[in-house]
N, C-alpha and C positions, 0 to 999 in steps of 0.2 A: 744518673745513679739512683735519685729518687725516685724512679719509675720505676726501677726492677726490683728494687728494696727499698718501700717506702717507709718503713718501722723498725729498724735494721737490731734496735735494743727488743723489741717483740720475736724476729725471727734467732734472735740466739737464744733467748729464755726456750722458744718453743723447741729449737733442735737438744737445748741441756737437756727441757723438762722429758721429751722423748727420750732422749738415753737414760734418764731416773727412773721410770717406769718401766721401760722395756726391761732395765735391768741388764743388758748385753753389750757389751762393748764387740762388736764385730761391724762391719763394711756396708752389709745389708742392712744394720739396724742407721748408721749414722747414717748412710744413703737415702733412708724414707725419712728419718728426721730432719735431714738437709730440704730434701722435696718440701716436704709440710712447714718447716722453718720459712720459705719461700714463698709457697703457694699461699699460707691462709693471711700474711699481712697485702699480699700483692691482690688477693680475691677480693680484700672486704674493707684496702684503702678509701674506695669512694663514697664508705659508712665513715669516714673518719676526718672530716674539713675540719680548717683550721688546727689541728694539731699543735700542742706547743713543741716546741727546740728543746732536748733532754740534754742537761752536760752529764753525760755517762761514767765521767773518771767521778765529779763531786755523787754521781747517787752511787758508786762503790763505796768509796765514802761513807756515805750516810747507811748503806747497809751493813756493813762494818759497827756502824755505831748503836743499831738497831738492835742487831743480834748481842751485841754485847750489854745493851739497858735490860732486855728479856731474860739475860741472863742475873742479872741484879737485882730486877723486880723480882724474880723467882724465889731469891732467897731473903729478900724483904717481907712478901709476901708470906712465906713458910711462918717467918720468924712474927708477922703479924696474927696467924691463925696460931700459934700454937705458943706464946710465951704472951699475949696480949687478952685480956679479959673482953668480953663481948661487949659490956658498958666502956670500955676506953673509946673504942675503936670512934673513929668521928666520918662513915661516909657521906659526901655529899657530891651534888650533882653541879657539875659545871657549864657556864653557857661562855664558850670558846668563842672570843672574836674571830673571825675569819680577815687576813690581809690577803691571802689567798684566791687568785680568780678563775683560775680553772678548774673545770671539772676532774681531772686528771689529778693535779695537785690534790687538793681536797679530800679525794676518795684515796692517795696515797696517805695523810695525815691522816686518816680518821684508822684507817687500817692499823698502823704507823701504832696509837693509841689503845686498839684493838687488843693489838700480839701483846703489847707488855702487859702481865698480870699485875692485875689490881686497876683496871682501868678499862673503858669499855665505850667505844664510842657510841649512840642509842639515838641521835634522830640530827640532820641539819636544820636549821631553824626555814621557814618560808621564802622570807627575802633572801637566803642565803649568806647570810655575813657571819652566824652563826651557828658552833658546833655545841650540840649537848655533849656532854661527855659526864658517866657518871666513874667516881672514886673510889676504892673502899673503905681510904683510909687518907685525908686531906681535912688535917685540922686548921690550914690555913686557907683557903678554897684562892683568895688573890695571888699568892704565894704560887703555888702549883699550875694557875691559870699563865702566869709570868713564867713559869718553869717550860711547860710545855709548850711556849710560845718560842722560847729562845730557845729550845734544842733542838726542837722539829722544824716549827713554820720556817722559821729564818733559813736554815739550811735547805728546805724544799723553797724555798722563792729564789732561791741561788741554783738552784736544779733547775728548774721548770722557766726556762725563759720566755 
């Protein structure tokens, strides 16, 4: 089965994101996104060794959870730009341990960090063990280092086996 669908959570994002775009729900259109849903993880598998193991039910999960902090930063943020003085405000820039060993993982967290406003992931450190991540508003910089650790990483090292 891994041979004919070797990324099986890739070929369904790719036949959704095909029906989002196309914008058609008809036969033809699911039919070429079925094809491409197929083709492009089966074509460019032997660009992808080593691979980790995804548990797909814990990263619903986690997207569920994702979607819902963006929706919370949104109006933290608002309520930061618009009811908070420019001198309160405290951003600073955070260097994120990494427990993290994949590249896969990693580049999910930092993303992860990305989407929720007020937050911005901006460089991995050399050795890799570390994420910059800048704030805009983190008057405790340890606080929010230990926040961001136990909402994301932990839950993506439970993903990404």
């Amino acid at each position: 089965m891994s041979r004919l669908l070797p990324h099986p959570g890739l070929s369904v994002l790719l036949v959704v994101m095909w029906m989002v775009m196309v914008g058609d729900l008809t036969f033809g259109t699911l039919f070429l996104g079925l094809v491409l849903g197929f083709a492009i993880p089966l074509f460019t598998a032997p660009w992808w060794p080593g691979r980790p193991k995804v548990r797909y039910l814990s990263a619903l999960g986690y997207c569920g959870l994702v979607v819902w902090d963006i929706i919370i930063a949104n109006f933290e943020v608002a309520a930061i730009i618009l009811f908070k003085p420019n001198r309160d405000l405290r951003p600073a820039w955070l260097a994120i341990p990494l427990e993290l060993t994949s590249p896969e993982a990693i580049t999910v967290f930092a993303g992860t960090i990305s989407l929720t406003p007020g937050t911005v992931s901006s460089d991995i450190s050399a050795c890799g063990k570390y994420l910059l991540v800048h704030a805009l508003h983190a008057p405790d910089p340890a606080s929010e280092i230990a926040k961001v650790k136990a909402r994301y990483e932990a839950r993506l090292m439970r993903i990404f086996v």
